[in-house]
VOVODREN-11005 format. One record per residue (C-alpha): x, y, z; residue in one letter. Coordinates in nm, 4 decimals, padded with zeros to 6 digits. Layout:
# VOVODREN-11005
{X:X | Y:Y | Z:Z | type:A} .
...
# end
This chain:
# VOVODREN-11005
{X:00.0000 | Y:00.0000 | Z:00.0000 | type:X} .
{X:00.1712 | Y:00.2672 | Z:-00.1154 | type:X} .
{X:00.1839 | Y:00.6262 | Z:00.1165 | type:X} .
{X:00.1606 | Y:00.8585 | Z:-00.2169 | type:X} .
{X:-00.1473 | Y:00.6835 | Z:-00.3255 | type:X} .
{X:-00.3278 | Y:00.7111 | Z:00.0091 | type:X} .
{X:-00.2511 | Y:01.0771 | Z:00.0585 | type:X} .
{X:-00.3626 | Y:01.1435 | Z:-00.3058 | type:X} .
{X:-00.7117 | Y:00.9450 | Z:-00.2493 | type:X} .
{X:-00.7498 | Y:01.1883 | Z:00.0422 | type:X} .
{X:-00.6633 | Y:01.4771 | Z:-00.1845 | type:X} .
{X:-00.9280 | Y:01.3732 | Z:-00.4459 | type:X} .
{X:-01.2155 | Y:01.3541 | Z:-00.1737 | type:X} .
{X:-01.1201 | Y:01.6687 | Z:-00.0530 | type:X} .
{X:-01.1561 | Y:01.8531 | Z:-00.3909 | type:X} .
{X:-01.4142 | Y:01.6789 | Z:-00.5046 | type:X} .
{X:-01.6278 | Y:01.6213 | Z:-00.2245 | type:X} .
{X:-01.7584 | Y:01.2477 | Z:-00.3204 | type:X} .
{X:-01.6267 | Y:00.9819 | Z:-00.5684 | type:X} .
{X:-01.6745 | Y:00.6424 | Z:-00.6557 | type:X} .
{X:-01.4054 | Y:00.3853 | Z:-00.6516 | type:X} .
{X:-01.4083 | Y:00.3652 | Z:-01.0641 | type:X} .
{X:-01.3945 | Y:00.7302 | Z:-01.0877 | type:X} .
{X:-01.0710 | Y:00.7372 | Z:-00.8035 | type:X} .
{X:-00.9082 | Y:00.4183 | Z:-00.9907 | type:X} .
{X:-00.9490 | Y:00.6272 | Z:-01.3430 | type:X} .
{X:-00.8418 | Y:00.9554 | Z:-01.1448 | type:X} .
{X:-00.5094 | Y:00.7490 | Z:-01.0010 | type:X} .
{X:-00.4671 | Y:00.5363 | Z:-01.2672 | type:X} .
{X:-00.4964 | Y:00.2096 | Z:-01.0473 | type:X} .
{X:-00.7318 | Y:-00.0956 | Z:-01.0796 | type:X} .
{X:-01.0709 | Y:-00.0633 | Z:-00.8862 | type:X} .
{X:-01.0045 | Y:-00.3352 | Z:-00.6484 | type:X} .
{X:-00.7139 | Y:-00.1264 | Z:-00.5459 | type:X} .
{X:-00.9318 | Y:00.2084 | Z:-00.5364 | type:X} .
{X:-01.1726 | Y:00.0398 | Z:-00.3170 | type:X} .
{X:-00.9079 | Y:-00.1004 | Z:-00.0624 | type:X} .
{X:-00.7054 | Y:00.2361 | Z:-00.0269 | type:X} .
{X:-01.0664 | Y:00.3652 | Z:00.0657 | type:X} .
{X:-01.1235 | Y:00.0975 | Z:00.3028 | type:X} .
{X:-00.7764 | Y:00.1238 | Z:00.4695 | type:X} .
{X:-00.8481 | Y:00.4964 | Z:00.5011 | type:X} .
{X:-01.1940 | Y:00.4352 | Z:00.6968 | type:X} .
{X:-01.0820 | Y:00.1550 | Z:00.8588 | type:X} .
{X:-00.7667 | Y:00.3892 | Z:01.0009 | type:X} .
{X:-01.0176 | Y:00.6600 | Z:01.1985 | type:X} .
{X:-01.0295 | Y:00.9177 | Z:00.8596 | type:X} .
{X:-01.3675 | Y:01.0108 | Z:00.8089 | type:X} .
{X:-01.3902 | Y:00.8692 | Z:00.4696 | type:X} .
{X:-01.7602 | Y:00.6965 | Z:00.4506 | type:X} .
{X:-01.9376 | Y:00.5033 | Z:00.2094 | type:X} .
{X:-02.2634 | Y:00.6247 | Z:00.0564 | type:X} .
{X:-02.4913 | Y:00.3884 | Z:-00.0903 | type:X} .
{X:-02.7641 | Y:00.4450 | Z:-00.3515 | type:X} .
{X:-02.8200 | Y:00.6413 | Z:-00.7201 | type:X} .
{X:-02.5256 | Y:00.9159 | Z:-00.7137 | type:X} .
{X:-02.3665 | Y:00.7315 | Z:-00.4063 | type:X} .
{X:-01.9796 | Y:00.6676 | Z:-00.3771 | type:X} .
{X:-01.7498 | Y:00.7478 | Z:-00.0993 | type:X} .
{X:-01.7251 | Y:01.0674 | Z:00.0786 | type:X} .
{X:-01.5475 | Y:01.2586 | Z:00.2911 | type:X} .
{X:-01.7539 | Y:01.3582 | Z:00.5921 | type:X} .
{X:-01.7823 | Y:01.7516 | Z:00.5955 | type:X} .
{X:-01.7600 | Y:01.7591 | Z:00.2275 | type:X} .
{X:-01.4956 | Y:01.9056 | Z:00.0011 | type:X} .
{X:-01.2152 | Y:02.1011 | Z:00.1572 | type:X} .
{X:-00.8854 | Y:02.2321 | Z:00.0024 | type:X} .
{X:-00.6452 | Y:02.1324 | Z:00.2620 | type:X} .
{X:-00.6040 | Y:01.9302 | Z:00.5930 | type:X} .
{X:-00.6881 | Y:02.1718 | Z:00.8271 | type:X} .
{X:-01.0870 | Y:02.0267 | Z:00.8292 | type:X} .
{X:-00.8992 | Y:01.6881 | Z:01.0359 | type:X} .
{X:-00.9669 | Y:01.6577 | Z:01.3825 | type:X} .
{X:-00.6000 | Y:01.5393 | Z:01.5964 | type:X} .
{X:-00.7149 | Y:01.1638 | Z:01.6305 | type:X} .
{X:-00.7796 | Y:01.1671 | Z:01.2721 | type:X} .
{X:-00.4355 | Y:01.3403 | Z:01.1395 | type:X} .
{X:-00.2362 | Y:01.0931 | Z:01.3649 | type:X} .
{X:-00.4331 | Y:00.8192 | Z:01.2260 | type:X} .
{X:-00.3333 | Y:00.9093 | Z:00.8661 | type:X} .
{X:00.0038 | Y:00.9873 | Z:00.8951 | type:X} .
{X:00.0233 | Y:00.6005 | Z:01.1304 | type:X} .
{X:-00.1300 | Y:00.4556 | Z:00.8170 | type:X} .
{X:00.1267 | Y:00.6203 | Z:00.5498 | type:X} .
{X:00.4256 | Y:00.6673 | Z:00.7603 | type:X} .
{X:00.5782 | Y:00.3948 | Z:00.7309 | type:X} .
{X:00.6870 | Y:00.4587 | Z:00.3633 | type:X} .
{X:00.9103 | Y:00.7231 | Z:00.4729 | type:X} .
{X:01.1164 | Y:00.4492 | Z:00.6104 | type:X} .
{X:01.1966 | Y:00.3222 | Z:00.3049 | type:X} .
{X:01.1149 | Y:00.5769 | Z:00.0530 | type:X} .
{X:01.2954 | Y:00.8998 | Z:00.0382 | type:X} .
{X:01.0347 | Y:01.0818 | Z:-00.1987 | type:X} .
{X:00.7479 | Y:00.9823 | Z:00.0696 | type:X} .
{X:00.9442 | Y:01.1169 | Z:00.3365 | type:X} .
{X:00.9571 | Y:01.4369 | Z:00.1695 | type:X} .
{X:00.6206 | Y:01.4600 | Z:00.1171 | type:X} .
{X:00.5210 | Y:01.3681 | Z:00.4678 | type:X} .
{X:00.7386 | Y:01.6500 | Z:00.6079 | type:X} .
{X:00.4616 | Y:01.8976 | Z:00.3773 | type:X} .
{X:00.1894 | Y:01.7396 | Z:00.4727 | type:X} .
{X:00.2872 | Y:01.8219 | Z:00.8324 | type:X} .
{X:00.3355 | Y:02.1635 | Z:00.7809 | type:X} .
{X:00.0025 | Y:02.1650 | Z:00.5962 | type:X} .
{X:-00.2207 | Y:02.0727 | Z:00.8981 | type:X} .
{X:-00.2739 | Y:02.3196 | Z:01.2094 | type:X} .
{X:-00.0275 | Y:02.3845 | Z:01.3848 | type:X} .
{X:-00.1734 | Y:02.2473 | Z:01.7281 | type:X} .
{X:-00.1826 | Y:01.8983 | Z:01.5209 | type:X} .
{X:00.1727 | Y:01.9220 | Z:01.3672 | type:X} .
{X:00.3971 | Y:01.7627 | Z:01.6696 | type:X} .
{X:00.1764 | Y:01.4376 | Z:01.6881 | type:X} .
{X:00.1216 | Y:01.3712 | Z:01.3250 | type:X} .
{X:00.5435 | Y:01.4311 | Z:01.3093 | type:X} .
{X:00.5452 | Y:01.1874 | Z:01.5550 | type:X} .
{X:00.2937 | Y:00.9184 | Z:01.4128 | type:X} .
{X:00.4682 | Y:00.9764 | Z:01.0803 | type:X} .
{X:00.8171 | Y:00.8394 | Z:01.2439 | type:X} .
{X:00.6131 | Y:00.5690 | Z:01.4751 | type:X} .
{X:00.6187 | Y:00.2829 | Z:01.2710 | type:X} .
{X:00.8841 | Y:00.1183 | Z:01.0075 | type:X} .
{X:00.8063 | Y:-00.1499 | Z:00.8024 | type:X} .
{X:01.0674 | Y:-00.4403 | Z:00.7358 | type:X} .
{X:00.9840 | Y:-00.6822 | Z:00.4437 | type:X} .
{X:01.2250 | Y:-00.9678 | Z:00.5532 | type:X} .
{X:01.1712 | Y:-01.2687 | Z:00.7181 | type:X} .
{X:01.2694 | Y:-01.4131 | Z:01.0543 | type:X} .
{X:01.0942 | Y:-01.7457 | Z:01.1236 | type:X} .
{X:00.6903 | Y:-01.7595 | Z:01.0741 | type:X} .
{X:00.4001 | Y:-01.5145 | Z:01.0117 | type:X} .
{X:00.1950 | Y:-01.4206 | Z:01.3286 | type:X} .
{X:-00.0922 | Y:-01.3469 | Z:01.0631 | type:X} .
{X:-00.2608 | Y:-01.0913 | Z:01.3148 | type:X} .
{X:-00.2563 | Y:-00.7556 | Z:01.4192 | type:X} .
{X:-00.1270 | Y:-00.7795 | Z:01.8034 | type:X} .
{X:-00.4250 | Y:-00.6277 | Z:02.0111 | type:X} .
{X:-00.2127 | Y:-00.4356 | Z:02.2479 | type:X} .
{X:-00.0308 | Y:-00.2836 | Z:01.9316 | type:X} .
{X:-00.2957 | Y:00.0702 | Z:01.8937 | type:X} .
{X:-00.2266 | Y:00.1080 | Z:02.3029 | type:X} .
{X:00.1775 | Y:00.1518 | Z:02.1840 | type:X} .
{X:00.1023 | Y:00.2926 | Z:01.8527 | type:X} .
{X:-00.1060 | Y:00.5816 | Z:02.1211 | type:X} .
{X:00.1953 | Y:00.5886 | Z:02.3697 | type:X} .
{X:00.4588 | Y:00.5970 | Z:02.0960 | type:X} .
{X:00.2953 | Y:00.9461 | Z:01.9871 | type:X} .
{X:00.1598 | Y:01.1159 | Z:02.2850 | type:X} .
{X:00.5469 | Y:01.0512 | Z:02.4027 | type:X} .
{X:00.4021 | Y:00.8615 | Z:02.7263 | type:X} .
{X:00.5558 | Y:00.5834 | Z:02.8808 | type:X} .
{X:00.4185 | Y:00.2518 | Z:02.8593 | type:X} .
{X:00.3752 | Y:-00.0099 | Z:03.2002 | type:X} .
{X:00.3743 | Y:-00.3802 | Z:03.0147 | type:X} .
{X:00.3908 | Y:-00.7536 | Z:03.1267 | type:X} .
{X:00.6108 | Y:-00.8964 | Z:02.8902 | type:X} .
{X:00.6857 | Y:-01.2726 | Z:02.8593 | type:X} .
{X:00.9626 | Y:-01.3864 | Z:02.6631 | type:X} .
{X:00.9549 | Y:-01.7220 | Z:02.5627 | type:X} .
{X:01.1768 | Y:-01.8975 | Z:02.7662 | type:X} .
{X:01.1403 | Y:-01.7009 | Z:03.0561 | type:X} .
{X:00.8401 | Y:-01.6054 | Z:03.3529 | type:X} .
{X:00.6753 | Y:-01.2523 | Z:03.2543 | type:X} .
{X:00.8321 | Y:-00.9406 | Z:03.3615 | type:X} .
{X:00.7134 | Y:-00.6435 | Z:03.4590 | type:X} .
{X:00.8449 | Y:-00.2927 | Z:03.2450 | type:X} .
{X:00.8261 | Y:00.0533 | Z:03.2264 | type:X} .
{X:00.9347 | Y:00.1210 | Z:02.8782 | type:X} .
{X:01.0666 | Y:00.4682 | Z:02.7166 | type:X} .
{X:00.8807 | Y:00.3610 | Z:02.3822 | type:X} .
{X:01.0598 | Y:00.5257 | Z:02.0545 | type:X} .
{X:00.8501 | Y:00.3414 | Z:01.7745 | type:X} .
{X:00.6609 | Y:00.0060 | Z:01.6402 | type:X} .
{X:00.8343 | Y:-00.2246 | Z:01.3726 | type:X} .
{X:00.6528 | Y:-00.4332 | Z:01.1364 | type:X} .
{X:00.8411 | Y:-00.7254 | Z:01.0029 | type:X} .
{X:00.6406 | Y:-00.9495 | Z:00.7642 | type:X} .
{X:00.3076 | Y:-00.9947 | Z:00.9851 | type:X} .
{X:00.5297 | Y:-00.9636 | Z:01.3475 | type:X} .
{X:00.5430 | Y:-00.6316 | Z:01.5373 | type:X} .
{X:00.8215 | Y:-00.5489 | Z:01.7421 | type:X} .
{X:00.8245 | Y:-00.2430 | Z:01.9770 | type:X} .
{X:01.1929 | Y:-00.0664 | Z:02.0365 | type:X} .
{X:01.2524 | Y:00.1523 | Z:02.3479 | type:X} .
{X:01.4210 | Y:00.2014 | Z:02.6589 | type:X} .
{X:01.3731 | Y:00.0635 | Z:02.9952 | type:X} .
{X:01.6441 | Y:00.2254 | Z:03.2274 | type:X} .
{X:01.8106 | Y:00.4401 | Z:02.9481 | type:X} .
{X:01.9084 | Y:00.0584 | Z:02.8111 | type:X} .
{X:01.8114 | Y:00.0177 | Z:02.4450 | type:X} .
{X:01.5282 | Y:-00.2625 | Z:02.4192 | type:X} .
{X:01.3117 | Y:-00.4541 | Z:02.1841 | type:X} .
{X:00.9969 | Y:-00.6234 | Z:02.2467 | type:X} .
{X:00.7799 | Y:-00.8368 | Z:02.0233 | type:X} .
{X:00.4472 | Y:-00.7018 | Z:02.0907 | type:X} .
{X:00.2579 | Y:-01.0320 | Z:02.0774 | type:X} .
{X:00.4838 | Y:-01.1765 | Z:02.3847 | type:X} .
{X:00.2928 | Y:-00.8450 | Z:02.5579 | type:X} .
{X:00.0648 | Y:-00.9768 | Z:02.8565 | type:X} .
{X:-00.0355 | Y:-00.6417 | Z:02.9055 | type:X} .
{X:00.0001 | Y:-00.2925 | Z:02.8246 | type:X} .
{X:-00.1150 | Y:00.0609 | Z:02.9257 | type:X} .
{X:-00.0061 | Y:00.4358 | Z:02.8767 | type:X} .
{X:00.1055 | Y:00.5751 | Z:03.1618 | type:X} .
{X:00.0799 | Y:01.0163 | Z:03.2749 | type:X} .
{X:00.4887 | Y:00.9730 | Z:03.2971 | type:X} .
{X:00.6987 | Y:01.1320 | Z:02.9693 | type:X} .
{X:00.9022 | Y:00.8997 | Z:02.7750 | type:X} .
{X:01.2604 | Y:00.9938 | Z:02.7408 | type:X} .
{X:01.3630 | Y:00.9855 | Z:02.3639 | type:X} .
{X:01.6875 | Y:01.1095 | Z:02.1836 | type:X} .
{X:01.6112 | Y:01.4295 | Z:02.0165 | type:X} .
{X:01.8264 | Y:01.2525 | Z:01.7391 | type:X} .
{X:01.6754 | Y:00.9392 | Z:01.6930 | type:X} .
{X:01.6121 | Y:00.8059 | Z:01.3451 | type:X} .
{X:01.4042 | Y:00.4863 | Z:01.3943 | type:X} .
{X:01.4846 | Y:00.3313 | Z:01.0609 | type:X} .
{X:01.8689 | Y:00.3301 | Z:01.1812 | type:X} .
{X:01.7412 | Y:00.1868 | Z:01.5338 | type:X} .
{X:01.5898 | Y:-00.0788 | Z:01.3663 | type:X} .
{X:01.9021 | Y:-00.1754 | Z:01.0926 | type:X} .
{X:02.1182 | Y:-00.2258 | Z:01.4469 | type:X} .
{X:01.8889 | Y:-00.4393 | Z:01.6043 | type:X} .
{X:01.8427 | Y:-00.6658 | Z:01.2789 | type:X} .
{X:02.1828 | Y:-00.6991 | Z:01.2612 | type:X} .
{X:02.2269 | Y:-00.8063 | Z:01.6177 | type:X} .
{X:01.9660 | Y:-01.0539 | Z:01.5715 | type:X} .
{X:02.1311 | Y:-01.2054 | Z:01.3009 | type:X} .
{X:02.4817 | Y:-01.2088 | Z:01.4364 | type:X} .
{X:02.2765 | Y:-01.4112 | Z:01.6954 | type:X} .
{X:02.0774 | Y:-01.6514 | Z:01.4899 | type:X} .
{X:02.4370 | Y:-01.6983 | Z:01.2626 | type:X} .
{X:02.6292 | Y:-01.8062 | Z:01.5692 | type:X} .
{X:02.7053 | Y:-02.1503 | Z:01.4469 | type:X} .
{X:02.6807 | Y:-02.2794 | Z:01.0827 | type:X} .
{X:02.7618 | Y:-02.5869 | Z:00.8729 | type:X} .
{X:02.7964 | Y:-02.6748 | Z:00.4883 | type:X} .
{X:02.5960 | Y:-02.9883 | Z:00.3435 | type:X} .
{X:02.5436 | Y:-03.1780 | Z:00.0968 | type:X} .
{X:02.1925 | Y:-03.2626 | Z:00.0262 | type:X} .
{X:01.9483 | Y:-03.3694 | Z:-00.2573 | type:X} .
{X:01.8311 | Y:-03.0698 | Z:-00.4430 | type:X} .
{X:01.4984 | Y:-03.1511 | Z:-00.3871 | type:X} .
{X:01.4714 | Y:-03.0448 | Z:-00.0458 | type:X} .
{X:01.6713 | Y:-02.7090 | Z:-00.0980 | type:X} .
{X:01.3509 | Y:-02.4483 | Z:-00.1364 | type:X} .
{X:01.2046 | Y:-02.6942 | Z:00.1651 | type:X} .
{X:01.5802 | Y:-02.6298 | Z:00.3759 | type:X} .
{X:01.4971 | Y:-02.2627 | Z:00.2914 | type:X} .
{X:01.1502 | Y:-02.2693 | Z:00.4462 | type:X} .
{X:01.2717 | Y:-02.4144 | Z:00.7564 | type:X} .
{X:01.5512 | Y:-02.2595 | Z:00.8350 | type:X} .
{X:01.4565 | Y:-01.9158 | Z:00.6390 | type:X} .
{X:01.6439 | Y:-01.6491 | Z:00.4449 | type:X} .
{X:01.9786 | Y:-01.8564 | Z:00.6986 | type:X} .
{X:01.9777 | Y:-02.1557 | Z:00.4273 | type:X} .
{X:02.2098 | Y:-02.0731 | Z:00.1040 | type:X} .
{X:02.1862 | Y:-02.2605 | Z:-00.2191 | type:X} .
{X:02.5486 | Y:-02.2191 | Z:-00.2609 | type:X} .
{X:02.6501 | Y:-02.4279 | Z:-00.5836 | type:X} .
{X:02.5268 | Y:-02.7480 | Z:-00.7522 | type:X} .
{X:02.7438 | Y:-03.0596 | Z:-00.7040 | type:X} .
{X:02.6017 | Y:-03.2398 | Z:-00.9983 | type:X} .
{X:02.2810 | Y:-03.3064 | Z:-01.1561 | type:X} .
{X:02.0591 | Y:-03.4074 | Z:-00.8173 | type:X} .
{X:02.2773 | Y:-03.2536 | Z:-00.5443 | type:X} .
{X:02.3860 | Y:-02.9202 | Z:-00.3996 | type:X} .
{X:02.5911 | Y:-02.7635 | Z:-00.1719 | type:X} .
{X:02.3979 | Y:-02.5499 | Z:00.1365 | type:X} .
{X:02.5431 | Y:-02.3055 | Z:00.3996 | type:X} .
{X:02.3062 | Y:-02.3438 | Z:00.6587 | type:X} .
{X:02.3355 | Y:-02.1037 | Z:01.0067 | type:X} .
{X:02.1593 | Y:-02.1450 | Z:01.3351 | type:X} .
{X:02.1952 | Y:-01.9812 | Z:01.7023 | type:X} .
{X:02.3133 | Y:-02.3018 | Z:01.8280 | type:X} .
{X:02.5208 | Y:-02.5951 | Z:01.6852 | type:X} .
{X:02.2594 | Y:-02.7972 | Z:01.8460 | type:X} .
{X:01.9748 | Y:-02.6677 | Z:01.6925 | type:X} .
{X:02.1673 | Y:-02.6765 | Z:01.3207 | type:X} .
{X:02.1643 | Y:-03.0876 | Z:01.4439 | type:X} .
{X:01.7817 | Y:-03.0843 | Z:01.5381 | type:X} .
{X:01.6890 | Y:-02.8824 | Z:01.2133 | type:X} .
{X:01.8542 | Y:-03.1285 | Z:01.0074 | type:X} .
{X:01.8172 | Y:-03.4659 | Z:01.1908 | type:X} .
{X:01.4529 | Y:-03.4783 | Z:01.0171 | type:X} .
{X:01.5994 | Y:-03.4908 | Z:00.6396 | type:X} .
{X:01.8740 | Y:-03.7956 | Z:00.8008 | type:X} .
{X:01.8290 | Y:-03.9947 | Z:00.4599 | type:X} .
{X:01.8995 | Y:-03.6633 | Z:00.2084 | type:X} .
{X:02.1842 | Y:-03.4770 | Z:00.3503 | type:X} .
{X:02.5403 | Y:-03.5315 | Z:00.4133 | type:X} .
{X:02.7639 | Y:-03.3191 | Z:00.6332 | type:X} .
{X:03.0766 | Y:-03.1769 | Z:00.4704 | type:X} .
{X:03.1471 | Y:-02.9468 | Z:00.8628 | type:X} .
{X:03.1888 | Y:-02.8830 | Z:01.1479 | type:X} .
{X:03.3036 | Y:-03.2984 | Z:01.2179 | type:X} .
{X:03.1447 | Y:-03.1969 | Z:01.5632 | type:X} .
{X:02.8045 | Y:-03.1350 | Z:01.3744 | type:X} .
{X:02.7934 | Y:-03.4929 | Z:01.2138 | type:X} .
{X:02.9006 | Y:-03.5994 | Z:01.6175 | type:X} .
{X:02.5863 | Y:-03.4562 | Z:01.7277 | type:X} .
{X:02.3866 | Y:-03.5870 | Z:01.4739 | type:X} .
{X:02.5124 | Y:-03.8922 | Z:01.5740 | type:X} .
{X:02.4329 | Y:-03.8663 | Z:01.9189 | type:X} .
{X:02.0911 | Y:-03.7232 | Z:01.8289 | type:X} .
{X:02.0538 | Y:-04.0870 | Z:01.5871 | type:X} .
{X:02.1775 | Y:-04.3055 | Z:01.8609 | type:X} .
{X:01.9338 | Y:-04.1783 | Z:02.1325 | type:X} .
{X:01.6263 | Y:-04.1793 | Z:01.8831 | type:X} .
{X:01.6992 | Y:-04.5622 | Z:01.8530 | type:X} .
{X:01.7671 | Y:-04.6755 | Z:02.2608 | type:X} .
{X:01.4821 | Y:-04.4851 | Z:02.3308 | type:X} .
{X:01.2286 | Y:-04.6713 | Z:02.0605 | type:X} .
{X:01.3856 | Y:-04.9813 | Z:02.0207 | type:X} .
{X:01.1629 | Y:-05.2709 | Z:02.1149 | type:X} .
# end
């Protein structure tokens, strides 16, 4: 969903006062289906952008047509600039235009819809599975994140009891379908997954934040702690190039098809947190792979084999 084209939907209704989705796709040169859902996302977001059935119907934007943003109320400016924000993460150009957007709503409304605009970034990359839903704590951050409120949480990681935290939040990342929240607890940098949240509420107390902070380059440090993490240990195999693109599901964007070995075999670089895990991961495709290193891998897989078979034999 692209920021330019949402802000440029809202434009339309506000010059033209009501239009129907064929009329908007012609006007933006997209398909209808597309029209229809950047109208949808826009209602669904808190902008009062309603539908209006019947002869002469179409979609409207309540209070009629209007030249600029100043007709918004403050929930519904930080609600649009949460919805096309996180563009400017990635997208020069739509960071740009945010910043005039900004300066083209009332001034009362500029320092929240600034801060909505930086609250979210959106990663496209993969770590493990998609969580499929939107957490339901997340529009309880999203709020703290902008009204620059600290946040009390119950947090529960998943190897550990829950916590309690006060957390200094800074901004929300999306990563396929998995929110994260980075912050502060103490002054000490942190990152949350949101759906690990117990429990959440904004508090009266004022975040701390560094004036400075560019959550984008937050975000790039974390992901490549992360990975430093989840590459800690890592083994080349030999396995039947069937199962590579299956290899590659498993153990994600961490599984490299790095060269065939003839017609029905290739070579994989495969990386894990743990050389134990690498052995668990692979233990289930025994009969297609073959370990070139670590010799202490093949050990483990080994030991992994020999306890399979005392503890089902007979």
């Amino acid at each position: 969903m692209r920021a330019d084209r949402l802000v440029a939907t809202l434009l339309t209704l506000q010059a033209r006062g009501r239009v129907t989705a064929a009329q908007l796709a012609e006007e933006l040169e997209v398909s209808v289906a597309t029209a229809r859902r950047d109208l949808e996302a826009l209602s669904s977001a808190g902008i009062p952008v309603y539908p209006q059935a019947g002869r002469g119907g179409g979609w409207q934007l309540l209070g009629g047509a209007r030249t600029d943003l100043s007709g918004l109320t403050a929930p519904e400016a930080r609600a649009l600039f949460l919805l096309v924000g996180p563009a400017a993460s990635v997208d020069p150009d739509a960071k740009a235009a945010l910043r005039k957007l900004v300066r083209a709503l009332p001034e009362n409304f500029r320092t929240d819809a600034a801060a909505a605009a930086d609250a979210v970034v959106i990663d496209p990359g993969e770590w493990g599975r998609d969580a499929g839903e939107r957490p339901e704590l997340l529009p309880v951050l999203e709020a703290a994140v902008v009204q620059r409120r600290r946040v009390r949480a119950r947090y529960a990681a998943w190897n550990r009891d829950p916590v309690d935290r006060l957390i200094d939040p800074w901004g929300t990342v999306r990563k396929r379908d998995r929110w994260y929240l980075l912050g502060a607890v103490d002054g000490a940098e942190r990152t949350y997954r949101v759906d690990r949240m117990l429990e959440a509420s904004v508090t009266d107390e004022p975040a701390e934040r560094p004036d400075d902070l560019d959550l984008a380059e937050v975000w790039e440090r974390v992901t490549a702690e992360v990975e430093e993490h989840r590459a800690a240990a890592s083994a080349t195999v030999t396995v039947d190039s069937g199962i590579v693109p299956l290899l590659q599901t498993q153990f994600g964007q961490r599984a490299v098809h790095e060269a065939s070995v003839d017609a029905m075999r290739s070579r994989v670089r495969i990386t894990a947190p743990t050389e134990q895990l690498l052995a668990r991961g692979l233990a289930g495709w025994a009969e297609y792979v073959e370990v070139e290193e670590p010799a202490s891998l093949r050990a483990e897989l080994l030991r992994l084999g020999r306890a399979l078979v005392e503890r089902n034999d007979g």
